[in-house]
ZADO-846854 format. One record per residue (C-alpha): residue in one letter; z negated, x negated, y negated. Coordinates in nm, 4 decimals. Layout:
N
<'A',<Z,X,Y>>;
...
! end
This chain:
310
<'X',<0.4783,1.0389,-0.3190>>;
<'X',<0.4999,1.3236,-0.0417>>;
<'X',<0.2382,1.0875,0.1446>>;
<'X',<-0.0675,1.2608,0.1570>>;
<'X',<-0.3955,1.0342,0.1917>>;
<'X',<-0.6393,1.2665,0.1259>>;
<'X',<-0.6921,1.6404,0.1414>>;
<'X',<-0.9861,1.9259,0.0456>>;
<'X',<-0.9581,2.2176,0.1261>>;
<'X',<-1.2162,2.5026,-0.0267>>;
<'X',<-1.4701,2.2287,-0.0825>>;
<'X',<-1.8222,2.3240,-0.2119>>;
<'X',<-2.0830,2.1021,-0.2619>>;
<'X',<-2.4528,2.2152,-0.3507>>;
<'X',<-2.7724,2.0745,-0.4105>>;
<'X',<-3.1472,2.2201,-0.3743>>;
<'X',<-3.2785,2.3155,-0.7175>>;
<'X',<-3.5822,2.4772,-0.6474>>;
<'X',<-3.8642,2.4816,-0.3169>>;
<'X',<-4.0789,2.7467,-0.1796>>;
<'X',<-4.4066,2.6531,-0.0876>>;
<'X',<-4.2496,2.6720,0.3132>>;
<'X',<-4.0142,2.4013,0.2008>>;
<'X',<-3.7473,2.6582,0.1984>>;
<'X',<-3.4931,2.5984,-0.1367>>;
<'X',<-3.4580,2.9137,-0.2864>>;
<'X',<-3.2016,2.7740,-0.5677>>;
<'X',<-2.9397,2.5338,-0.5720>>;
<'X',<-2.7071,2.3988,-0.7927>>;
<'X',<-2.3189,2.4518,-0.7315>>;
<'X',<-2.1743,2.1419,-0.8410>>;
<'X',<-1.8322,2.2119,-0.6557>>;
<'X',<-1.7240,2.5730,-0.6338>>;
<'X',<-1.4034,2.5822,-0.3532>>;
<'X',<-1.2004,2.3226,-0.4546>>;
<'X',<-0.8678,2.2344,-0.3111>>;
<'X',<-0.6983,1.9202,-0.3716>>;
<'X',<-0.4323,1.6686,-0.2151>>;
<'X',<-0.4041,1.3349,-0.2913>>;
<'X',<-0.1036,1.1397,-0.2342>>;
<'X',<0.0142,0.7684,-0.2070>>;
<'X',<0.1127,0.5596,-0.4946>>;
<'X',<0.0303,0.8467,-0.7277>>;
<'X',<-0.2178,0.8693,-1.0590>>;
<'X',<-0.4023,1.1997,-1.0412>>;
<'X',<-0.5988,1.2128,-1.3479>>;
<'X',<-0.9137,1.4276,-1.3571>>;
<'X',<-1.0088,1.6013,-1.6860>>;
<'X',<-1.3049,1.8446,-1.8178>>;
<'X',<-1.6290,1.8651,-2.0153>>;
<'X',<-1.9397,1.6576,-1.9044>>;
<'X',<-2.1177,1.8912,-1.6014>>;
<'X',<-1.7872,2.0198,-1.4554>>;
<'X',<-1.8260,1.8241,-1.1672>>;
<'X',<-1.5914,1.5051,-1.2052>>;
<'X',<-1.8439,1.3243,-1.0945>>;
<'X',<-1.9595,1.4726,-0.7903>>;
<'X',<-1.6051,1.4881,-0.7076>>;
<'X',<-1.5646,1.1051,-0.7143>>;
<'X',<-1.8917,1.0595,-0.4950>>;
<'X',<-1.7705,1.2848,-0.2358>>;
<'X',<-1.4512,1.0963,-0.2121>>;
<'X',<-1.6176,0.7819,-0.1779>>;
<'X',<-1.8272,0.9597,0.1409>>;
<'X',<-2.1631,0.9073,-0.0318>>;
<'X',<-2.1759,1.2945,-0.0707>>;
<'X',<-2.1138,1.5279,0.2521>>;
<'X',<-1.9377,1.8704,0.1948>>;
<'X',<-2.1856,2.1928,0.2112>>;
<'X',<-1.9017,2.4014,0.3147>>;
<'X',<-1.4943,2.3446,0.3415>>;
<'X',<-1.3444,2.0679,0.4485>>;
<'X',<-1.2612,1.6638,0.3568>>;
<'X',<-0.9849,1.4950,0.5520>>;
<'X',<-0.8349,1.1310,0.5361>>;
<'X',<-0.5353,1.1103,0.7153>>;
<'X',<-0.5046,0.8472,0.9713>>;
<'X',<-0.2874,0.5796,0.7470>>;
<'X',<-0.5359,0.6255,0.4502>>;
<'X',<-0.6890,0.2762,0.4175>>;
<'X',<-1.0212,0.1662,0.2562>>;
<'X',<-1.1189,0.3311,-0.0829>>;
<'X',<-1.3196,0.1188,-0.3949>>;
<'X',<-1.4140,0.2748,-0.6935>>;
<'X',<-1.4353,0.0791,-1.0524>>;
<'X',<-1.7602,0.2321,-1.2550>>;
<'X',<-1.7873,0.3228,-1.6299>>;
<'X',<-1.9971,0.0474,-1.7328>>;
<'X',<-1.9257,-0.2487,-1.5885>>;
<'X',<-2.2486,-0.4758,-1.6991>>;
<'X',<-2.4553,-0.1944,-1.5294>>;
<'X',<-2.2124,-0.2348,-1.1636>>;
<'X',<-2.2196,-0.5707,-1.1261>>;
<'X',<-2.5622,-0.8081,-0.9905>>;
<'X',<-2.7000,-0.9560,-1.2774>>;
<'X',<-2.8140,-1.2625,-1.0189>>;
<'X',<-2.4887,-1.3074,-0.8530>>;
<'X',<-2.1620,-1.5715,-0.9915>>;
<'X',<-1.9053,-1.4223,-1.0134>>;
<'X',<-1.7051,-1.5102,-0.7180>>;
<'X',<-1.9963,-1.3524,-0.4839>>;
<'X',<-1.9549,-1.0174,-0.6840>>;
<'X',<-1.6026,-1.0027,-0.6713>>;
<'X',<-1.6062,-1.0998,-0.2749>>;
<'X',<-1.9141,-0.9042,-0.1811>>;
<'X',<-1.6923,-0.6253,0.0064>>;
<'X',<-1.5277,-0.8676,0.2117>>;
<'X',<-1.8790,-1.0192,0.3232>>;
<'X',<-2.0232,-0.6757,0.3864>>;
<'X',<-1.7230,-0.6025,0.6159>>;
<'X',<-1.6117,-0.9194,0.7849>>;
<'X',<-1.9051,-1.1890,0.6818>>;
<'X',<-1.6057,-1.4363,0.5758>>;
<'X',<-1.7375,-1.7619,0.5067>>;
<'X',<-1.7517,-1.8956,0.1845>>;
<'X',<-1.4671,-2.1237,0.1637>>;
<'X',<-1.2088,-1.7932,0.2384>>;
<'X',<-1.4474,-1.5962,-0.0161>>;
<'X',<-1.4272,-1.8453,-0.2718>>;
<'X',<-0.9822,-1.8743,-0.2259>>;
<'X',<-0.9820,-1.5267,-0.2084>>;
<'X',<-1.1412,-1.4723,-0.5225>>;
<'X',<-0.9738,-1.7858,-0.6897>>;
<'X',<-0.6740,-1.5503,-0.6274>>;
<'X',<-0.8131,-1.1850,-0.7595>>;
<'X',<-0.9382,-1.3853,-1.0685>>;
<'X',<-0.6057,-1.5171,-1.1335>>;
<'X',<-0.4399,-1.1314,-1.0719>>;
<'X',<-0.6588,-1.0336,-1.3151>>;
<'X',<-0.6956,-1.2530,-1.6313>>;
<'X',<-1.0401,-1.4456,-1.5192>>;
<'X',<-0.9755,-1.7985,-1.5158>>;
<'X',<-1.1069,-1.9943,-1.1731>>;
<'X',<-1.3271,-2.2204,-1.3732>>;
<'X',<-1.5633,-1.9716,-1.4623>>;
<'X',<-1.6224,-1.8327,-1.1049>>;
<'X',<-1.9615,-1.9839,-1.1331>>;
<'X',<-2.0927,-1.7767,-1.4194>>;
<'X',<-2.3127,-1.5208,-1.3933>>;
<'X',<-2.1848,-1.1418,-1.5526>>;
<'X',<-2.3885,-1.1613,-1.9356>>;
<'X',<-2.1801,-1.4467,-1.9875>>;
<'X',<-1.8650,-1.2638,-1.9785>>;
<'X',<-1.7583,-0.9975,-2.2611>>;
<'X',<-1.6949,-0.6262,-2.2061>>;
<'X',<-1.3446,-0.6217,-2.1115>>;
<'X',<-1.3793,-0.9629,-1.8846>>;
<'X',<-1.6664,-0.7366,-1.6919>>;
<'X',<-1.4404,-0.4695,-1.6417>>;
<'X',<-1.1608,-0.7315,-1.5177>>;
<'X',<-1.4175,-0.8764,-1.2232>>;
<'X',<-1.5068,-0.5229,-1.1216>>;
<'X',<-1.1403,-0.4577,-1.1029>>;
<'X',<-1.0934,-0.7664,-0.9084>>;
<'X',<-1.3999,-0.6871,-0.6580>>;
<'X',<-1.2459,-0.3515,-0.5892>>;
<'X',<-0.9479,-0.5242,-0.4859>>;
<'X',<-1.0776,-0.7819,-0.2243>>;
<'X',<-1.0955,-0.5235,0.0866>>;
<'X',<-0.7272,-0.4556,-0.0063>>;
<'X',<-0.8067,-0.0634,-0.0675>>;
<'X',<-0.5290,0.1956,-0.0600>>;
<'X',<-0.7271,0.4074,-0.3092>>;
<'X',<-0.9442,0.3479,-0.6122>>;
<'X',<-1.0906,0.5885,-0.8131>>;
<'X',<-1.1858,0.4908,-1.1430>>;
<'X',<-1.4688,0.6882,-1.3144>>;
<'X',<-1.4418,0.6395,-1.7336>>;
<'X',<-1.2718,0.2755,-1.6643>>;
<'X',<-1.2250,0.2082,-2.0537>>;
<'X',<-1.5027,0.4492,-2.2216>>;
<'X',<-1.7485,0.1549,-2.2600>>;
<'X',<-1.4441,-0.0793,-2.4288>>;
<'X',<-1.3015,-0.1554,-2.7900>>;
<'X',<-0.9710,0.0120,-2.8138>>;
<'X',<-0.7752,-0.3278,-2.8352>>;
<'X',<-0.9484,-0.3916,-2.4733>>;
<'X',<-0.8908,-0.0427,-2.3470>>;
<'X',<-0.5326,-0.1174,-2.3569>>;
<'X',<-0.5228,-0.4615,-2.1899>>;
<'X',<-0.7248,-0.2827,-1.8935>>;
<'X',<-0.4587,-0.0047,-1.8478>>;
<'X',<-0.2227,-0.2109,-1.8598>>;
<'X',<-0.3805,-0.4511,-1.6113>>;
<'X',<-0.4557,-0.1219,-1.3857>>;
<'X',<-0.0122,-0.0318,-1.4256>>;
<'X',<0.0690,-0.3362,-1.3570>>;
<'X',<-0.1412,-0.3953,-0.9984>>;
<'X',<-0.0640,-0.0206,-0.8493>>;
<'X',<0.2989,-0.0975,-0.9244>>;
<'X',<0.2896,-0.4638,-0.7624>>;
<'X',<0.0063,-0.3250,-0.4516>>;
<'X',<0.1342,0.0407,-0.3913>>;
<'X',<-0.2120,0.1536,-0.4829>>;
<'X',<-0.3243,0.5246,-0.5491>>;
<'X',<-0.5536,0.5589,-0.8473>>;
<'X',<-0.7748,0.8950,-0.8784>>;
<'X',<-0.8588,0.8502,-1.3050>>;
<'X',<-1.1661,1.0271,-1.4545>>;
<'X',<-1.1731,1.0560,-1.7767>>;
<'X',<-1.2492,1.2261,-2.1207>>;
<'X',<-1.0174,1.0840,-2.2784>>;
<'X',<-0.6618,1.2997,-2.2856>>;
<'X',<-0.4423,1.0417,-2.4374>>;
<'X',<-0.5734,0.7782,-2.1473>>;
<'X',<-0.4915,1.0431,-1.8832>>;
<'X',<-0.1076,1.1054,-2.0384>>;
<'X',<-0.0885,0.7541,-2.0626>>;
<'X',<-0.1366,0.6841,-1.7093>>;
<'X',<-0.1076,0.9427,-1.4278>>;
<'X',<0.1494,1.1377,-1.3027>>;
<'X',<-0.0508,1.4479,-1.1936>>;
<'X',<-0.3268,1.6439,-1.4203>>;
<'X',<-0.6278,1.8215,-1.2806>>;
<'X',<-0.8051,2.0101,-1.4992>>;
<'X',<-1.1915,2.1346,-1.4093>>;
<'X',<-1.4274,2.3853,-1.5162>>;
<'X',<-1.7602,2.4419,-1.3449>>;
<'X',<-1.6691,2.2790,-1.0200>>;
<'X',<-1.3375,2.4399,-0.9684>>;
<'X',<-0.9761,2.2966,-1.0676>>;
<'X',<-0.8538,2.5445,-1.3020>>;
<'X',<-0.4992,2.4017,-1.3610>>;
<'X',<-0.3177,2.1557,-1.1597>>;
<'X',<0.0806,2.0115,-1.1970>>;
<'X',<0.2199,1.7076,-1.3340>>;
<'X',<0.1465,1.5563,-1.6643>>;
<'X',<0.4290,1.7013,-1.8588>>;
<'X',<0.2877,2.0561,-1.7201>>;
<'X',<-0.0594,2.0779,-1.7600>>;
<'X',<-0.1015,1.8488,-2.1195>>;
<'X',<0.1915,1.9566,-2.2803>>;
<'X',<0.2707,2.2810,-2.2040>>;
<'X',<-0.0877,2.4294,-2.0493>>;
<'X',<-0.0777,2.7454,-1.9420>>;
<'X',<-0.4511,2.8439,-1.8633>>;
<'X',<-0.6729,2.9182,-2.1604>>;
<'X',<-0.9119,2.6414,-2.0941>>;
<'X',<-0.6923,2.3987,-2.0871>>;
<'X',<-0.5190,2.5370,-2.3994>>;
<'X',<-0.8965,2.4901,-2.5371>>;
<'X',<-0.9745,2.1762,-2.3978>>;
<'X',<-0.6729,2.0284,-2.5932>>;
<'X',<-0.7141,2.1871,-2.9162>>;
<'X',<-1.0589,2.0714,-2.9098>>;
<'X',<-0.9063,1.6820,-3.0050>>;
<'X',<-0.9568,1.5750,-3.3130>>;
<'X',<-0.6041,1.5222,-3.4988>>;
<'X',<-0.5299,1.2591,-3.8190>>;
<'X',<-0.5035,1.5111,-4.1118>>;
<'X',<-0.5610,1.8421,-3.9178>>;
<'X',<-0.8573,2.0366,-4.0213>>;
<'X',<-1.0800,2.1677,-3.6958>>;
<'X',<-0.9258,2.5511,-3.6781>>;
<'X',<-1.2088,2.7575,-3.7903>>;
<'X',<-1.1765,3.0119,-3.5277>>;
<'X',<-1.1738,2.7087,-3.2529>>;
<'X',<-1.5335,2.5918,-3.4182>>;
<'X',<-1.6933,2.9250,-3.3911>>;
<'X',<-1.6437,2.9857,-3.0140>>;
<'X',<-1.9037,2.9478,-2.7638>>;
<'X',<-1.8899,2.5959,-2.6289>>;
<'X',<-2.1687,2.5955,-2.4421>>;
<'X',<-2.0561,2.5383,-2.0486>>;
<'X',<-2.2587,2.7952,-1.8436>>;
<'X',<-2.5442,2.7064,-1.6073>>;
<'X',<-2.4367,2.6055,-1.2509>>;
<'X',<-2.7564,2.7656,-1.0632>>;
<'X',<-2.6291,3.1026,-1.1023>>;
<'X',<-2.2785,3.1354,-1.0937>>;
<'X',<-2.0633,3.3921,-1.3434>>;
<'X',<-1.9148,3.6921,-1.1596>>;
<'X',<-1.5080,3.6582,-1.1490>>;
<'X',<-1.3338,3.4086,-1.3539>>;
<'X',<-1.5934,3.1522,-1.4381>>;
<'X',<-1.4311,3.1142,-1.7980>>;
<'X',<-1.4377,3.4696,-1.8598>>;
<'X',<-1.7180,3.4821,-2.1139>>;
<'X',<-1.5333,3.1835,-2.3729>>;
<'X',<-1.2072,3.2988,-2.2957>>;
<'X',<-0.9893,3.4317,-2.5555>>;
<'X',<-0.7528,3.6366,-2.3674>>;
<'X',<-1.0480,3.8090,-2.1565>>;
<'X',<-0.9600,4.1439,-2.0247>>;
<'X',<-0.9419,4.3955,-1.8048>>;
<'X',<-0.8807,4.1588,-1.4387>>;
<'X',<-1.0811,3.9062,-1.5185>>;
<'X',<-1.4032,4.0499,-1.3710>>;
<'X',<-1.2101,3.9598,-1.0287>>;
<'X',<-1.2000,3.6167,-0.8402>>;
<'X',<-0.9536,3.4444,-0.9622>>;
<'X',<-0.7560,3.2156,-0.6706>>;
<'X',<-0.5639,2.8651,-0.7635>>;
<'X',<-0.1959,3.0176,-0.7272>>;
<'X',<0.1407,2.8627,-0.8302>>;
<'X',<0.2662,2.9682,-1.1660>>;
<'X',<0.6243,2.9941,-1.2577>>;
<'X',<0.6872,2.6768,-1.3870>>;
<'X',<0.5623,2.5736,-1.0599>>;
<'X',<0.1989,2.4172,-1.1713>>;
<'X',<-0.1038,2.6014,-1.0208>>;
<'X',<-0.3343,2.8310,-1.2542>>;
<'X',<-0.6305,2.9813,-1.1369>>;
<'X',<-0.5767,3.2742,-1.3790>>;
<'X',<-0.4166,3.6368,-1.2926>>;
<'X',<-0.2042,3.6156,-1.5770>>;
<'X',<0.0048,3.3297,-1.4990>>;
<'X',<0.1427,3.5075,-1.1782>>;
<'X',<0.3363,3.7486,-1.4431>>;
<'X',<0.4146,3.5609,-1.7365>>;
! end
């Protein structure tokens, strides 16, 4: 796992808000705020935070349809082809296309196979992934939810990617469906080597599968280490709110937790020092400072000042 396939270093990413009558944007939106990141080979790095923190714009940039404003974005020499698999599959796949032409489409935009090797190639990612050959013909309404999901898996296959990052894979699935999917995704990085970059909302989908935890706020990573680390024992106080936040059978919603402002702050103007400062509960005297992504003790990394002396 000490392969590195990807690497950011102080990555921010911004977008024009507002125009001048010149032309000239006078706003912009920070949708990435100096984030640093490694990705390595074989691994699950699981991305977690509230809607707006910037999981998305993360996942377009490493796809290369977004272009760093400042910092820098680097895939090493041996990092192959990246696919991603979208949230809702009825909405990613042509509506006039059979099935075998969606889940081959890569392969013809790169190498303009002909159709007999399209059509054996994606006899095979069918039979990988639970579609029957038979109904290669089809067009996507004819297929349910999780068989969608299957052929969207199976297209992001055909180039033979190294990395796929998978944006909300199972948030438009029954939970009986959401678990045949995972498993399905388990079962082909184990048998292809792949590396899987997982956005999601949901926490238990992000134990259940990867082996590293980012956690964001407001286009930074906040708290970064291995599963274990950063979901079981959290150390920054936005993660620590982020997981009290899920709903537990038979636990009342603590009071106190209800009553905090929830509200994530506005990304055209930035907060001074630690971006969390205002919701945290441990704000003090410190926090009007920067605050860097350093290695804690337990050898995660916190961006928080308190971490470096606990």
């Amino acid at each position: 796992m000490s392969d590195i396939l990807l690497e950011l270093d102080s990555v921010h990413v911004n977008f024009p808000a507002r125009k001048n009558w010149l032309g000239r944007v006078t706003e912009q939106v920070h949708a990435l705020n100096g984030l640093d990141l490694q990705i390595r080979r074989g691994e699950t790095l699981g991305i977690v935070g509230e809607s707006g923190c910037g999981k998305s714009t993360l996942a377009q940039l490493l796809m290369g349809m977004l272009r760093p404003s400042t910092g820098d974005y680097q895939r090493t020499h041996h990092a192959g082809g990246m696919q991603m698999v979208f949230q809702d599959p009825l909405s990613s796949l042509d509506p006039r296309l059979p099935v075998w032409r969606i889940i081959t489409e890569p392969v013809w935009v790169q190498k303009r196979s002909s159709e007999r090797e399209r059509r054996q190639l994606a006899e095979t990612l069918a039979m990988q992934v639970g579609i029957r050959a038979e109904y290669l013909d089809r067009l996507p309404h004819a297929f349910s939810g999780g068989q969608r999901q299957r052929i969207a898996i199976a297209r992001a296959l055909s180039s033979n990617p190294d990395i796929i990052v998978l944006d909300e894979p199972t948030s438009a699935l029954d939970i009986s469906v959401q678990a045949q999917i995972l498993n399905l995704l388990v079962k082909l990085q184990q048998e292809r080597n792949l590396t899987y970059v997982l956005i999601s909302h949901n926490v238990s989908v992000v134990r259940h599968m990867s082996d590293r935890v980012a956690v964001m706020y407001l286009g930074q990573i906040v708290e970064l280490g291995t599963t274990d680390q950063v979901l079981v024992r959290p150390r920054h106080p936005y993660t620590r709110l982020l997981l009290d936040s899920v709903p537990r059978t038979g636990e009342p919603l603590d009071e106190n937790l209800a009553l905090r402002k929830t509200e994530l702050p506005g990304n055209r103007h930035l907060p001074t020092g630690c971006y969390f400062r205002d919701r945290c509960p441990q704000a003090a005297q410190g926090c009007e400072h920067p605050q860097s992504l350093q290695p804690s003790v337990e050898g995660c990394s916190v961006r928080c000042w308190r971490n470096l002396s606990e």
